[in-house]
Steps between C-alpha positions, in 0.01 A plus 500: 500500500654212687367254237297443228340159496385403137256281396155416547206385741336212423175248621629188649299184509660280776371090442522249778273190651325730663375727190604832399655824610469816328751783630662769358855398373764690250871504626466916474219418802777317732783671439305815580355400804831414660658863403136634633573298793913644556419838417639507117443775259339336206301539187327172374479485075179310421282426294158335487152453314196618580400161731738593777365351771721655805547854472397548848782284565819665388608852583660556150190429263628367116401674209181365404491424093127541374396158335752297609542229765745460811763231530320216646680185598393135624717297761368158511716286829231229464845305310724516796664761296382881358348466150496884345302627284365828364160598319509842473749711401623921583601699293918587497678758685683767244763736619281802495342353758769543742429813695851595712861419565567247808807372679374119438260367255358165514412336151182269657282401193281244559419394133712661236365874572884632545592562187884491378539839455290584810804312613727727330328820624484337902908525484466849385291605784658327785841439684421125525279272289352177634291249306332200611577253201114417492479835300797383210367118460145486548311376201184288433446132374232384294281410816564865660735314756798770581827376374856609511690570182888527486661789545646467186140471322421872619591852414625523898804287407634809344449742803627324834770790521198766563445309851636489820349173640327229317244279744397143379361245721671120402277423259538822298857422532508177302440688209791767568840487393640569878879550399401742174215683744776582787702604290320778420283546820476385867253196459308398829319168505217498704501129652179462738565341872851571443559825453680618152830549337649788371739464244740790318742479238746414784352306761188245618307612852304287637233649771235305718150558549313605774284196586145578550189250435375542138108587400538656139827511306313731297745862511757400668751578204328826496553574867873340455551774217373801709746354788774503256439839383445645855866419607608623192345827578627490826902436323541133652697269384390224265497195769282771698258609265449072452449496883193750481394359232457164627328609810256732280417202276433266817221719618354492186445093494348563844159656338275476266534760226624829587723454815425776816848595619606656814863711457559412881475155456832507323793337645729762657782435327306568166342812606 
């Protein structure tokens, strides 16, 4: 395989003024559609309960866990701002449940199902191990609103050296120690309307967006992470990878839910 994109599905409950959207959501869901969409070899690692409500809309189907629930989450704009929170909960993602080697493999929990030795086992099986720092920091508060911890709170801290590239949007990055994190890996901070930086242990890259008009933040980071990963495949450069990453992630703001993507609407000098 290409890539192995771990971590599941889940129901997303998008709250505005004008009432509620219910669409299928899960970072394995967008970062699968975009290496549907460029022709990547790729097993999605999944799981789900028995209320999956979208089977019919993903190609790779989870494992479906017999009295248990899927991942749901509630985004509530009505603030000005996206209020998270969860009230149901998968079950994890063990390293028997990886099913093949890959050249990349993306670390995309949602809600704590990517477990640290799943972690362990990822850079094992592939060349090149990305994570999306939603699947080290994510924990619950007393009011089921999604929170961040520190870094240094979680059994991650210990395993930075396993990846190749960790991806945290700004606010995920207030709670990182940037200088100790790229030290030990290339950190790249996803930064909205303007693009994202890329910093090593050696240097600070700073790459614009592609500006589109924004509908739904919701997967962007998702779609940025499957950009990333596709130049890696293809043996860019850092600063290149960010570039098709950032154009990836600006289609994804352009939609609600689950971006369509057309390969020949990429920029030529990204093809």
């Amino acid at each position: 395989m290409d890539a192995l994109v771990v971590g599941n599905y889940c129901h997303d409950v998008l709250v505005n003024d004008a009432g509620e959207v219910h669409t299928l959501g899960g970072s394995a869901a967008y970062i699968s559609n975009v290496f549907e969409a460029m022709g990547v070899s790729h097993a999605v690692v999944a799981v789900a309960g028995e209320d999956f409500a979208y089977v019919d809309r993903v190609r790779q189907p989870p494992r479906i866990i017999p009295g248990t629930r899927t991942t749901r989450f509630r985004a509530d704009f009505r603030q000005g701002e996206r209020v998270l929170r969860v009230d149901a909960r998968a079950e994890p993602i063990r390293p028997e449940d990886l099913p093949c080697d890959a050249r990349v493999a993306l670390a995309c929990g949602v809600m704590g199902e990517v477990l640290p030795e799943t972690l362990v086992a990822l850079s094992r099986r592939a060349r090149h191990v990305i994570a999306d720092t939603q699947s080290l920091l994510r924990a619950l508060d007393a009011e089921g609103r999604v929170v961040d911890l520190p870094l240094e709170r979680t059994p991650f801290a210990a395993l930075l050296g396993h990846l190749r590239v960790l991806k945290a949007s700004e606010a995920e990055a207030r709670v990182l120690d940037i200088d100790a994190v790229r030290a030990r890996t290339c950190l790249v901070i996803t930064r909205g309307e303007r693009g994202c930086s890329v910093l090593t242990a050696d240097a600070v890259l700073d790459v614009p967006a592609s500006h589109v008009e924004e509908v739904d933040p919701t997967g962007a980071g998702d779609c940025h992470l499957a950009g990333f990963a596709l130049g890696l495949l293809r043996g860019w450069p850092l600063a290149r990878c960010a570039e098709l990453a950032n154009w990836f992630g600006a289609q994804a703001v352009t939609q609600v839910g689950v971006p369509r993507l057309d390969a020949a609407a990429l920029p030529p000098d990204l093809r």
